[in-house]
N, C-alpha and C positions, 0 to 999 in steps of 0.2 A: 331372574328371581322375581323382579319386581313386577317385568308383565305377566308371568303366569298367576301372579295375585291379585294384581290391576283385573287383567280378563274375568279371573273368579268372582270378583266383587262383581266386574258389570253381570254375570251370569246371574249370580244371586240378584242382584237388582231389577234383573229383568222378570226373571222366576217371582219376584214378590207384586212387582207390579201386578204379572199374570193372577197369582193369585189372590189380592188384594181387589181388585176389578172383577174377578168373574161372579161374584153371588151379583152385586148391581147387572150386571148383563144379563145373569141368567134369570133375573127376576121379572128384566124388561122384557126378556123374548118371551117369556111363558104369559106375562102378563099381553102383552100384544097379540101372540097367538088364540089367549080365550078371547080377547076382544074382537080379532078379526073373525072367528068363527062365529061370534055369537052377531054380528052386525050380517055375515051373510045368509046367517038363517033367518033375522030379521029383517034382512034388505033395507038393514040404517046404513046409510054413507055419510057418516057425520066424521069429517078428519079430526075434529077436536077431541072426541071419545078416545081413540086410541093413544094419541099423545097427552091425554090429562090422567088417566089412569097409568100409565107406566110414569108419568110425573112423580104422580100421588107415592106408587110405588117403590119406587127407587127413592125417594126421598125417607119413606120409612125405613126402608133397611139401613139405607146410609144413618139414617139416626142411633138405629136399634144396634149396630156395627161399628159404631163412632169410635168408642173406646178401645174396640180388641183393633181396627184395623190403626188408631195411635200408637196403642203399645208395639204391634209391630215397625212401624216405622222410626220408633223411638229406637226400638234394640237396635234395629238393622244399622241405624246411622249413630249409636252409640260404636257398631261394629266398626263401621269404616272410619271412626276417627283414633279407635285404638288402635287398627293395623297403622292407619299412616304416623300415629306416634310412635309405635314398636319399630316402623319401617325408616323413618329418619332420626331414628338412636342407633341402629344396626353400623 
């Protein structure tokens, strides 16, 4: 009984991580993507352009995301301390 709820939790944990992390990723690949296109139409090879922009980026979102992706982390490990209290009162 215990591992099948042990495993659940890590599934959900993993699941949140995933979803927690993908808008930062996906803001860095679209942002790196317009950069690298636009540096080979312009034949700039400058490596700092591409890693100061997904910087800049990903720092924004993480700002603007600060609070929903707390609140979730908050529930999730509010969750896992009410199982293991439910689980060694059983």
């Amino acid at each position: 009984m215990f591992q099948t709820q042990l495993i659940q939790l890590a599934y959900q944990g993993l699941l949140m991580i995933l979803l927690l992390s993908a808008p930062p990723v996906l803001i860095s690949l679209i942002f790196g993507l317009v950069v690298a296109i636009f540096q080979a139409a312009t034949q700039i090879q400058e490596q700092t352009l591409a890693s100061t922009v997904k910087l800049v980026a990903v720092t924004l979102v993480l700002m603007i995301m600060g609070g929903w992706v707390g609140a979730q982390i908050m529930t999730f490990s509010q969750n896992i301390f009410d199982n293991f209290y439910l689980w060694s009162h059983s």
